[in-house]
TORDO-854976 format. One line per field, with one value per residue (C-alpha): residue in one letter; residue number from 1; x, y, z. Coordinates in nm, 3 decimals. Each point is the difference from the previous one (the first is absolute). Example, Ala and Ser with C-alpha at 12.3 -4.5 7.8 and 13.67 -1.06 7.14 Angstrom:
% TORDO-854976
res <- [A, S]
n <- [1, 2]
px <- [1.230, 0.137]
py <- [-0.450, 0.344]
pz <- [0.780, -0.066]
END
This chain:
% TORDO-854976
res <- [X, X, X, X, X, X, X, X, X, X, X, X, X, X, X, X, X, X, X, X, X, X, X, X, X, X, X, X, X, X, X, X, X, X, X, X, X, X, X, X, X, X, X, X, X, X, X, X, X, X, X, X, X, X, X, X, X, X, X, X, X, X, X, X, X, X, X, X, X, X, X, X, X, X, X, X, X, X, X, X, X, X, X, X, X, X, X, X, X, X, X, X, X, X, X, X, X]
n <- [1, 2, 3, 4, 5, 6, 7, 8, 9, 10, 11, 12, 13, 14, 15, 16, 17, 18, 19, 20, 21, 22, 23, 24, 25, 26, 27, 28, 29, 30, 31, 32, 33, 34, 35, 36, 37, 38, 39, 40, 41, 42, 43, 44, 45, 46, 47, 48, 49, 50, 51, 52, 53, 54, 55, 56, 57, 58, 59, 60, 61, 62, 63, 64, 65, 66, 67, 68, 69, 70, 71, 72, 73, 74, 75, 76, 77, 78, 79, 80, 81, 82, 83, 84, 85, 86, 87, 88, 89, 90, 91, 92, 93, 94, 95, 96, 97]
px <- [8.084, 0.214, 0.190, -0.168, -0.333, 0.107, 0.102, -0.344, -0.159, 0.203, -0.124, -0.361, 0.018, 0.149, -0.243, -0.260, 0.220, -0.067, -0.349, -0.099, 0.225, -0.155, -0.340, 0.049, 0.197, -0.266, -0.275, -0.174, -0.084, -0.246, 0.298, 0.251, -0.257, -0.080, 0.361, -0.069, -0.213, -0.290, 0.114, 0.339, 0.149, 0.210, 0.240, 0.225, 0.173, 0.247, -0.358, -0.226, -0.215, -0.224, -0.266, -0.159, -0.207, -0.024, -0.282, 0.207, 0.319, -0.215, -0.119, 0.346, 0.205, -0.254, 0.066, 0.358, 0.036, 0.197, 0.268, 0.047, 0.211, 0.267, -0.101, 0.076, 0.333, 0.107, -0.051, -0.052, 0.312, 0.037, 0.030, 0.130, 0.217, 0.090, 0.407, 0.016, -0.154, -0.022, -0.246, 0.123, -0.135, -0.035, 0.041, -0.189, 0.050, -0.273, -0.261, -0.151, -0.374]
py <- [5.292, 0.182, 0.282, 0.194, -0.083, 0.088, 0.316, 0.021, -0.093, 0.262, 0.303, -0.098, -0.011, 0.378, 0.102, -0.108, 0.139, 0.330, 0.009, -0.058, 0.332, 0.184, -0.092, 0.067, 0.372, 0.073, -0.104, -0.215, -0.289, -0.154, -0.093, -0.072, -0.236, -0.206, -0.065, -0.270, -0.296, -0.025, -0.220, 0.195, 0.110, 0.321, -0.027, 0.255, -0.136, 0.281, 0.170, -0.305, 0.090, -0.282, 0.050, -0.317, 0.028, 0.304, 0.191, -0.018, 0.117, 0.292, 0.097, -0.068, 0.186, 0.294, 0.028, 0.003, 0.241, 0.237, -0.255, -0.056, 0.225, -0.107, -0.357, 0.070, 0.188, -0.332, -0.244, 0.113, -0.192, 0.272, -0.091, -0.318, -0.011, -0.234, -0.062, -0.265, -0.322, 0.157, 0.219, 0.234, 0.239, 0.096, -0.265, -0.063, -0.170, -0.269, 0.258, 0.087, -0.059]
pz <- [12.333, -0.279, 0.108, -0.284, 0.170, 0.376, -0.155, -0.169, 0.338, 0.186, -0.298, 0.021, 0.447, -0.024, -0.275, 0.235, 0.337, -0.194, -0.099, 0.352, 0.129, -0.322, 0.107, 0.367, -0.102, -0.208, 0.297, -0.248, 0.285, -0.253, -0.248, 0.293, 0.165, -0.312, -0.025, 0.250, -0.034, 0.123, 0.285, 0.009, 0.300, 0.068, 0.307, 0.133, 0.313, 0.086, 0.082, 0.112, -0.299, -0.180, -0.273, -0.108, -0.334, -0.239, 0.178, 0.294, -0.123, -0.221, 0.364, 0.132, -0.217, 0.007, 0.365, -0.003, -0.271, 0.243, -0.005, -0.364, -0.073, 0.249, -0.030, -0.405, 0.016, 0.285, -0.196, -0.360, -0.178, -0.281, -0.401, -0.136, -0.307, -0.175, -0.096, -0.252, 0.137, 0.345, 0.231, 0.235, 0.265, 0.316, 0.176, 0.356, 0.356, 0.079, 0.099, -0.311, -0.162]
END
C-alpha cells in the first residue's frame, strides 16, 4: 500500500468516524444503524456493550442515548487536517470505536 493511499484510507475511516457521531448527535438511529452491515457488529467493551446486526444496534443506541453525549465528547477524536501529504488529529489510546 502507497503512502498516498494509507493516507486516503485514514481520510475516508474519519469521514466515516464522523458521520456516525453526526448521526448519533443528531438522534437519527436510522442513519447511524445503517452505517453497519447488515451482519455488523457494534462492541463497546469498556461498558460490556454488544449490538449484533442493524436492528439491534438502532434499538441499542436508542437506549443508551443518555450516554452519548459523554460517550461522544470521550472518544470523539476532533477534525482532521490535512498538512501536505499528511493527516493529523486528535489522536486516541486503544479504546476508541
Amino acid at each position: 500500500m502507497s503512502e498516498v493511499q494509507a493516507i486516503v484510507d485514514r481520510f475516508e475511516i474519519e469521514a466515516l468516524r464522523g458521520e456516525f457521531t453526526d448521526a448519533g448527535m443528531m438522534r437519527d438511529y436510522d442513519r447511524l444503524a445503517a452505517l453497519f452491515t447488515e451482519d455488523g457488529v457494534w462492541r463497546i467493551p469498556g461498558a460490556n456493550v454488544e449490538f449484533a446486526g442493524r436492528e439491534d444496534i438502532r434499538a441499542g443506541v436508542e437506549r443508551l442515548q443518555g450516554l452519548w453525549d459523554y460517550f461522544v465528547q470521550t472518544v470523539h477524536p476532533g477534525t482532521i487536517q490535512l498538512k501536505g501529504d499528511t493527516a493529523a488529529g486528535r489522536r486516541l489510546g486503544s479504546n476508541h470505536i
